[in-house]
C-alpha positions in Angstrom: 89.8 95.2 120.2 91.2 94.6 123.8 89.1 96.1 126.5 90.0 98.9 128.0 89.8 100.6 131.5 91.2 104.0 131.1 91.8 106.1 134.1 92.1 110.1 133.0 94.0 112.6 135.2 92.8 116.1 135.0 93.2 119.7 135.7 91.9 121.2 139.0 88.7 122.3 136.2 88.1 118.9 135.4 89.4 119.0 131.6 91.3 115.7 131.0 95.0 115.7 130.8 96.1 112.2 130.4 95.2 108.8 130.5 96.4 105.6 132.0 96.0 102.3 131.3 96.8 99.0 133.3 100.2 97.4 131.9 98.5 94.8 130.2 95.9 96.7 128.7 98.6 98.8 127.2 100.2 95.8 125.9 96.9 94.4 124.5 96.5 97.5 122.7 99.7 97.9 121.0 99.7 94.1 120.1 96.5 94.6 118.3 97.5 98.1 116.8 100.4 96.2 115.5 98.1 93.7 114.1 96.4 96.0 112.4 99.3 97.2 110.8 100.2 94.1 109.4 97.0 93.8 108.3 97.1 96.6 106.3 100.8 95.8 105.0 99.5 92.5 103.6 97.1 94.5 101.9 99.2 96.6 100.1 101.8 94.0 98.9 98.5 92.0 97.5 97.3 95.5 96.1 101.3 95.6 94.1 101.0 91.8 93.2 97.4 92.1 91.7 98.9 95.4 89.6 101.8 93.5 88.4 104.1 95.9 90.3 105.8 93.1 92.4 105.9 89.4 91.4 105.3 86.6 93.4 108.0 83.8 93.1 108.0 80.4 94.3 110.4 79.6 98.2 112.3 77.5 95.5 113.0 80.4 93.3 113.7 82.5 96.4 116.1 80.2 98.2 118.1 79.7 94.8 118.2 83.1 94.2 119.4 83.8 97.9 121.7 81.2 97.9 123.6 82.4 94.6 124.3 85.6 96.2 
């Protein structure tokens, strides 16, 4: 996880509103969020494989298959 250095603005009460974040934080963030996500998308698809809903075929199989198309 990226560190972070939030900045809130808030109401004239003090409640908080919004936050900001330097650019690169930001970016940090949504690269590792994005991570995560593929992280989570490889999961699945080894979740299907190990059920037998999807198959796993060989880059020989694939390119052939491609290629006849």
């Amino acid at each position: 996880m990226p560190e972070l250095h939030p900045q809130f603005l808030t109401d004239p009460d003090g409640k908080r509103l919004s936050v900001v974040l330097p650019i690169a934080e930001y970016e940090a963030l949504m690269s590792y969020l994005e991570d995560i996500e593929d992280v989570k998308a490889a999961e699945e698809a080894w979740r299907k494989i190990e059920s037998g809903e999807d198959a796993v075929i060989s880059l020989d199989e694939f390119l052939c298959d491609d290629l006849a198309r």
